[in-house]
C-alpha positions as CSV (number, residue, x, y, z in Angstrom):
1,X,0.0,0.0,0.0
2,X,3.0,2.4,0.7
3,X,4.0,1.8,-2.5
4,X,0.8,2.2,-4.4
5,X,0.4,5.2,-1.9
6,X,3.6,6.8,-3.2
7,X,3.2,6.1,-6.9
8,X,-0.4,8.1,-6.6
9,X,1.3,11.3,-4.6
10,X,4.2,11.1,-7.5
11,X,1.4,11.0,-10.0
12,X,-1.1,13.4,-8.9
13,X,1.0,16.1,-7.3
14,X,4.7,15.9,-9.2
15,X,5.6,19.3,-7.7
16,X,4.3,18.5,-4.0
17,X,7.2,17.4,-1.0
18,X,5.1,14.1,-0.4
19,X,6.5,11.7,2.0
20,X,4.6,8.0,2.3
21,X,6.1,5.7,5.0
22,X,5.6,3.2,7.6
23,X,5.0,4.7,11.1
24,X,7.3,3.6,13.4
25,X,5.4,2.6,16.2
26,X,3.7,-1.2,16.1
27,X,-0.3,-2.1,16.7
28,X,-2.4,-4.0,14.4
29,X,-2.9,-3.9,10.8
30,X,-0.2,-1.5,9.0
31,X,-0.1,1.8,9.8
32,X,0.7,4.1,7.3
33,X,2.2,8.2,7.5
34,X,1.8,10.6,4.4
35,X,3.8,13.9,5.1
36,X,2.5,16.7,2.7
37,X,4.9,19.9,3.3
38,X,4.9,23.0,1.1
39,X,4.5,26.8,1.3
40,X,0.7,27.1,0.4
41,X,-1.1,26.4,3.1
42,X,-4.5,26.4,1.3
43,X,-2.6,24.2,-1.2
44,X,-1.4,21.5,1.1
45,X,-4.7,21.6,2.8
46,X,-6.4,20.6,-1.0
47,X,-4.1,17.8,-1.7
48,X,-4.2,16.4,1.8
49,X,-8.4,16.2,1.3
50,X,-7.5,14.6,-2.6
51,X,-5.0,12.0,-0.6
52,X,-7.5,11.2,2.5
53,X,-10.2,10.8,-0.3
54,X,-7.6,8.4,-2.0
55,X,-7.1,6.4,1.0
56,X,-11.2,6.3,1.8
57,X,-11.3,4.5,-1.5
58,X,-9.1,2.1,-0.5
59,X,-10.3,-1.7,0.7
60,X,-9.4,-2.2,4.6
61,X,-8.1,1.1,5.5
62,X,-9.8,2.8,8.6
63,X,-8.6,5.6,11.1
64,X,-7.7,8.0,8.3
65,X,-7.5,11.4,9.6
66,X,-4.8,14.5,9.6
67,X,-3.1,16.1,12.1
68,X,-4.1,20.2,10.9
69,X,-5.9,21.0,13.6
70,X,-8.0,24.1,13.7
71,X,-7.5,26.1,10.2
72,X,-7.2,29.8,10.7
73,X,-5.1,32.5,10.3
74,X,-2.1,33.6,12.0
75,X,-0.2,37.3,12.0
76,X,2.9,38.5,14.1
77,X,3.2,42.0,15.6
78,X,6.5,43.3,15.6
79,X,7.1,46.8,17.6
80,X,9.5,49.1,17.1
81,X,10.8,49.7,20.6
82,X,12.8,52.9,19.1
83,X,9.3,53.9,18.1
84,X,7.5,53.1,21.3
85,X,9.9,55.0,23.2
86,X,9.6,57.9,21.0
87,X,5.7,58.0,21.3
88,X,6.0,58.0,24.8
89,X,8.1,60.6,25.1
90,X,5.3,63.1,23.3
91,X,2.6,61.9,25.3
């Protein structure tokens, strides 16, 4: 299934960093990983759904989920302490 698994990444999403492998850990039947990386988030998201879908298709497989979590947005605030100082000064 790895293989097969890897084969349809390769296929589908040539320009994609796709990683299929075994997980490491043991437990029944034969857990599978598929790493999708990228810059896009709303990209990766898309081709995660298109692999899941894949998988669902699949005979036997069960458990398939992803690891996202909640999707949202994200920003960073950066001060200017030079500037913070500066405005405090006036006020």
């Amino acid at each position: 299934m790895v293989q097969e698994l890897d084969e349809y990444c390769f296929g589908n999403f040539p320009n994609a960093d796709i990683k299929v492998g075994l997980l490491g850990s043991g437990g029944g039947g034969t857990p599978i990983e598929v790493r999708v990386s990228g810059e896009n988030p709303d990209q990766l998201a898309q081709i995660s759904e298109t692999i899941k879908s894949k998988l669902f298709s699949l005979n036997g497989t069960k458990n398939i989920k992803d690891d996202w979590g909640p999707k949202g947005k994200k920003f960073v605030i950066d001060i200017d302490k030079n500037n913070c100082v500066r405005f405090k000064e006036k006020t």
